[in-house]
Structures are given as C-alpha cells and as structure tokens.
C-alpha positions as CSV (number, residue, x, y, z in Angstrom):
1,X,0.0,0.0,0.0
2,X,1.4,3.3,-0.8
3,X,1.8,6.2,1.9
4,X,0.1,9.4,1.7
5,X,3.3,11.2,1.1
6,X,3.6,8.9,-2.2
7,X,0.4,9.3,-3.2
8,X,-0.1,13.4,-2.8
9,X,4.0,13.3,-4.5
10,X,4.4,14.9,-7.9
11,X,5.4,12.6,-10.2
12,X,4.3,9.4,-12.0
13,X,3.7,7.3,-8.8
14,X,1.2,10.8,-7.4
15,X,-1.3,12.6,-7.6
16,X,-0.1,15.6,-6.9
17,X,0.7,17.2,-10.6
18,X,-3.3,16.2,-11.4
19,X,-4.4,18.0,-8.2
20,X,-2.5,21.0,-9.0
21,X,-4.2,21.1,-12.3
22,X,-7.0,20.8,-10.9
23,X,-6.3,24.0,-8.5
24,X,-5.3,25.6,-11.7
25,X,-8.7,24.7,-13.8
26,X,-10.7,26.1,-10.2
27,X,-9.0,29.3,-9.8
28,X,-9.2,29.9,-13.4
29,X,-12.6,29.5,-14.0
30,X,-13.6,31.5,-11.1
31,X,-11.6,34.6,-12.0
32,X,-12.7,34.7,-15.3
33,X,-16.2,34.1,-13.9
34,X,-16.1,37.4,-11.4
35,X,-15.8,40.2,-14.5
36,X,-18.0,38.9,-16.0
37,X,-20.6,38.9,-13.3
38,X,-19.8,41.7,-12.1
39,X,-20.5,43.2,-15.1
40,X,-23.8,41.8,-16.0
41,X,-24.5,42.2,-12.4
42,X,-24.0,45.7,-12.7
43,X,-25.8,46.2,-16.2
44,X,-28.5,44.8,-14.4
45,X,-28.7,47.1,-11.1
46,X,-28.9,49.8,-13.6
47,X,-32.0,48.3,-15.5
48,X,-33.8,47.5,-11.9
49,X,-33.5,51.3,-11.1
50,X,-34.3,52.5,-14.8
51,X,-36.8,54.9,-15.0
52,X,-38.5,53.1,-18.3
53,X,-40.6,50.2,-16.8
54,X,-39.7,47.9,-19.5
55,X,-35.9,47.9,-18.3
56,X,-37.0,47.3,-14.8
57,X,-39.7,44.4,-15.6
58,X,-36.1,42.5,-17.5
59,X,-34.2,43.1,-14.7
60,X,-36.5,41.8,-12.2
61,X,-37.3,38.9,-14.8
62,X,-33.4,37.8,-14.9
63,X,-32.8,38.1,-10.6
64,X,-35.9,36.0,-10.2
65,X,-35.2,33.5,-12.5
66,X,-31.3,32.7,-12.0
67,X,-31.9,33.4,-8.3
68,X,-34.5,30.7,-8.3
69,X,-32.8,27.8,-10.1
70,X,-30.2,25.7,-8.4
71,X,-27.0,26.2,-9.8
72,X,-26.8,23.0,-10.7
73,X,-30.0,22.8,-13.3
74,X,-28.4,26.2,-14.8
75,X,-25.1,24.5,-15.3
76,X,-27.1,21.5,-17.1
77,X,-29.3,24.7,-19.1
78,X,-26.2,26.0,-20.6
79,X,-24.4,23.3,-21.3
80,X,-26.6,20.7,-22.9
81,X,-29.4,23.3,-23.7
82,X,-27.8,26.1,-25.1
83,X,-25.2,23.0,-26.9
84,X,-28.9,21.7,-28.2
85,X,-29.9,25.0,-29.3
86,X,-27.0,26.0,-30.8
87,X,-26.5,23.3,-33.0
88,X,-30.4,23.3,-34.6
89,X,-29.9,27.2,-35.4
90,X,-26.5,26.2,-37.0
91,X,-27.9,23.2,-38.7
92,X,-30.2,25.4,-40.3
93,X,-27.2,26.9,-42.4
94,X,-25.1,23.3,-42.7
95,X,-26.9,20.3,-42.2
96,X,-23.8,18.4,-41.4
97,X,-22.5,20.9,-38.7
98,X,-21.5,19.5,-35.4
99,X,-21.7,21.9,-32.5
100,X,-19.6,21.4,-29.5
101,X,-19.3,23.8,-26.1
102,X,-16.5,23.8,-23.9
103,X,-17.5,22.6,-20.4
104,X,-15.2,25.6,-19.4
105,X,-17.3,27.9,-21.4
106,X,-20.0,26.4,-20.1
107,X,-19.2,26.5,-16.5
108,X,-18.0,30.3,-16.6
109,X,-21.6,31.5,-18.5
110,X,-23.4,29.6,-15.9
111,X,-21.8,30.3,-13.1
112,X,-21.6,34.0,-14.5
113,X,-25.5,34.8,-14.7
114,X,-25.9,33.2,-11.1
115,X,-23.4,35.2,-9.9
116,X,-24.1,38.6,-12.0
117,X,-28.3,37.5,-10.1
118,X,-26.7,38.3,-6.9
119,X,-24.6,40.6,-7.7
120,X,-27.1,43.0,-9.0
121,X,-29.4,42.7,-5.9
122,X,-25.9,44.0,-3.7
123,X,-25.3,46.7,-6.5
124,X,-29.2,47.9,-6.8
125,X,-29.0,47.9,-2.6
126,X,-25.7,50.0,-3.1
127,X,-27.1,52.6,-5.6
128,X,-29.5,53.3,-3.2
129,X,-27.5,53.8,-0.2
130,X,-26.0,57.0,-2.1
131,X,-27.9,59.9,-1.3
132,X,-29.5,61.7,-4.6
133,X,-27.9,64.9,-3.8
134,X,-24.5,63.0,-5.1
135,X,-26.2,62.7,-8.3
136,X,-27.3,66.6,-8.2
137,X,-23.4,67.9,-7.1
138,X,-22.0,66.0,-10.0
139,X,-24.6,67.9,-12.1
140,X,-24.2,71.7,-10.6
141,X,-20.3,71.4,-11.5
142,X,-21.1,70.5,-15.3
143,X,-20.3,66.9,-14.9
144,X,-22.6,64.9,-17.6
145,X,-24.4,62.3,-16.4
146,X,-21.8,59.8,-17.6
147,X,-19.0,61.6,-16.1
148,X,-21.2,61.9,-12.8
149,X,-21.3,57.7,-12.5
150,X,-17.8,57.4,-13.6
151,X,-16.1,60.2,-11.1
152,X,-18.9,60.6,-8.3
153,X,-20.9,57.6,-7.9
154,X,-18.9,54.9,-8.9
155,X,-16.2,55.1,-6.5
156,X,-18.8,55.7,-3.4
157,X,-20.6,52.4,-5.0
158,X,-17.5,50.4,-5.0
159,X,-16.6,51.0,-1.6
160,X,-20.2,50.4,-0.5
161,X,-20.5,47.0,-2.6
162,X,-17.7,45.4,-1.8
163,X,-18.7,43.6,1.3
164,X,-21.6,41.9,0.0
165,X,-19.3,41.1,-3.5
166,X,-16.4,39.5,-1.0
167,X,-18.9,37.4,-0.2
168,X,-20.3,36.3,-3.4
169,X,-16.3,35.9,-4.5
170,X,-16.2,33.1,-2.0
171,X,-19.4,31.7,-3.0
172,X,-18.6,31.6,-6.7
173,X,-15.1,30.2,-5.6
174,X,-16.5,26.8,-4.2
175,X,-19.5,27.1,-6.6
176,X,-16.7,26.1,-9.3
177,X,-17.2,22.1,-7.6
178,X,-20.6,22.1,-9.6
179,X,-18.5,21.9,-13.4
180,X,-16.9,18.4,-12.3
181,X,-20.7,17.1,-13.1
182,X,-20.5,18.3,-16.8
183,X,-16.6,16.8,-17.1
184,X,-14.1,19.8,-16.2
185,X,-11.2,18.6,-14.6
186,X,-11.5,20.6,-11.2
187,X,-10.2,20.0,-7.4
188,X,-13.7,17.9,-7.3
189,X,-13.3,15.6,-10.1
190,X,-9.5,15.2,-9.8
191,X,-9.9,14.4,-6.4
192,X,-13.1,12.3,-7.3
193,X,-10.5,10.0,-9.9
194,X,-7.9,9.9,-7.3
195,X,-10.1,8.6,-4.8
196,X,-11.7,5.6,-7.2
197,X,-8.3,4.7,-8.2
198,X,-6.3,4.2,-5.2
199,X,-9.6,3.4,-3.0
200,X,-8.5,6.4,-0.7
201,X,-11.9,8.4,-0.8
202,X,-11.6,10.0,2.3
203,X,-7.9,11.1,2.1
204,X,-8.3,12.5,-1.3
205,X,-11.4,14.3,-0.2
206,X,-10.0,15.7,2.5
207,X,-7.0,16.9,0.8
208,X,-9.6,18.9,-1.6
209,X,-11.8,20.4,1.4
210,X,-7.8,21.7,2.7
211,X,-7.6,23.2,-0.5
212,X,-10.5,25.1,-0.2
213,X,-9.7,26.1,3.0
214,X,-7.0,27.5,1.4
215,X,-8.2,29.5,-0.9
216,X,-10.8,31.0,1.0
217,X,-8.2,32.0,3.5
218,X,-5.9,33.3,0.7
219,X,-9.4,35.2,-0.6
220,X,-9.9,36.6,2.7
221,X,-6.3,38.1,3.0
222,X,-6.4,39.3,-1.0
223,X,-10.3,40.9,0.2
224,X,-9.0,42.5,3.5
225,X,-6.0,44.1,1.8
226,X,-8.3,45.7,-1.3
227,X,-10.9,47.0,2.0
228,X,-7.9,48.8,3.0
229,X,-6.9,50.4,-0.2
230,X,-10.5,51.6,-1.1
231,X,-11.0,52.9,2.7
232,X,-7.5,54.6,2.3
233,X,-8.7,56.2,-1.7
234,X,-12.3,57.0,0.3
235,X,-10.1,58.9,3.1
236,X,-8.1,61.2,0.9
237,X,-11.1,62.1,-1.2
C-alpha cells in the first residue's frame, strides 16, 4: 500500500501534478467568472432602477429566475441546452454541422449569470445607499451624467458594494465544484479519480476540502487588503 506522502508526490507514482491542475482549472474558472458577473451584475442594477418600466420588468425577470434555479440545473441549461440550441440554429445553415461547447465555457456563462443575479441585488442595494444629492453635485459642476457615475458615484458604489461582493467571490469560488458534473477537470473531479483509483476516498477528499480552505483563507487576506486600499482612496477624497 502506498503512503500518503507517495500518493499526494508529484510525479508518475502521485497525484499531486493532477491536483494542482486541478487547482489551476478552479482558480481559473472562477476569475474569469467574477468580471463577467460583475459586469452583468451591474448592467443589471442599472435596468432595476431604470426609470422606463420595460428595463425594470427585464431586470426583475433575470434576478428572479437565475436566483431561483439551483446552480446545478443552470449549469445542465447551458451546457446541454444552449449545446442543443446552438446546433439546430447552425444546422439550419449546414446540415452536417456538429456543435460542440466547452464545459469551461459552459461553466463560466453559468456560473456567470448566477453570480451577475446576486450581484445586481448588492449593487441595486448600493445605488441606493448613495444619497441623490451625489447625483445633483455632479450635475451643478457640469459633470454629464456619464462623467457623474464614472467620477462621483462609482467610487462611493464600490466601496459600499464590496462587502456583500467579497462574499459572493467566495461563493462563486466553491460554486466552481458544480463543473466536475458536466466533465471539467476541477479539485472535485480530480480528487473524485484519485479517490476511485487508489480506493482512498476520504484522504483525497480531505485533501480537496484543505484546499479550499485554502483559498478561501488566501481570498480573505487578498479581500481585506483591497478594504484597505479603497478605505484609504475613500479617506483622501
């Protein structure tokens, strides 16, 4: 029987190299994940406050429905769905056409809308926490009302937000486990091969929850040291 040390070893007799890629694939996929939801997120908050009720009604729409699916049955929606869908509208032009999506892809678009749901109900609750007479200065100065989000309101709406998103970061972060179901070769699933190989379930699955731990506790350092640059811009304002 081999020892731990030989089977968490980097090398041909370890696991190791196939965890650490599997670190790689997790981090990855959750960093591009957070720009993208943050932006939709964002696009979002804006529409829920619009003053045309069309905007709002969409906005409202998109919280309520990727707020009420498990992220699960939105990873399946994208990635067989939208694969399905995809491939009829294609077929349409070349019969023959085969149609393919990455489970990456697929794992950062879903995980993106849930994320950009949540987001936009933190940015919306944001918005509103900045008094109107921001919006009003920015205006008496000359500022247009571009210029008035970009140089008044946006920085007050980061510092106000960022709480609430350094708590969605972490969620999104172990959220990433959900892709091993559609094939991506995460921290889950490596661990997940590992452990049916070598019969060592609960070593291997330990070793992933330590991971985690990790980077949550990595997260929290990287989240406590951007606090303290925003509080220091907010202070020389």
């Amino acid at each position: 029987m081999q020892s731990v040390w030989t089977l968490l070893s980097f090398g041909p007799d370890g696991w190791g190299d196939d965890l650490a890629r599997g670190v790689l694939v997790t981090v990855s996929l959750a960093l591009v994940t957070l720009p993208l939801g943050l932006l939709i997120g964002f696009l979002v908050a804006l529409a829920k406050q619009s003053g045309e009720p069309s905007m709002r009604l969409a906005g409202n729409i998109y919280t309520t429905i990727f707020r009420g699916l498990p992220e699960l049955l939105t990873l399946f929606l994208v990635f067989y769905g939208a694969q399905i869908g995809i491939q009829q509208a294609v077929r349409l032009v070349r019969p023959e056409a085969v149609v393919e999506i990455n489970s990456f892809v697929a794992g950062m678009v879903a995980l993106g809308v849930v994320f950009s749901s949540y987001a936009s109900e933190v940015f919306l609750s944001a918005f509103r926490a900045i008094p109107r007479g921001q919006y009003e200065g920015g205006y008496s100065v000359g500022l247009s009302p571009r210029q008035t989000m970009r140089l008044v309101i946006l920085p007050q709406l980061i510092r106000i937000a960022l709480p609430g998103l350094s708590n969605l970061w972490l969620i999104l972060l172990k959220d990433t486990a959900l892709v091993s179901a559609i094939g991506l070769t995460d921290i889950v699933r490596q661990s997940s091969i590992a452990a049916r190989v070598t019969k060592q379930a609960f070593m291997f699955f330990g070793v992933a929850c330590l991971i985690y731990l990790a980077l949550a506790i990595i997260s929290s350092f990287g989240i406590g040291a951007i606090e303290r640059w925003v509080g220091k811009r907010a202070a020389q304002r």
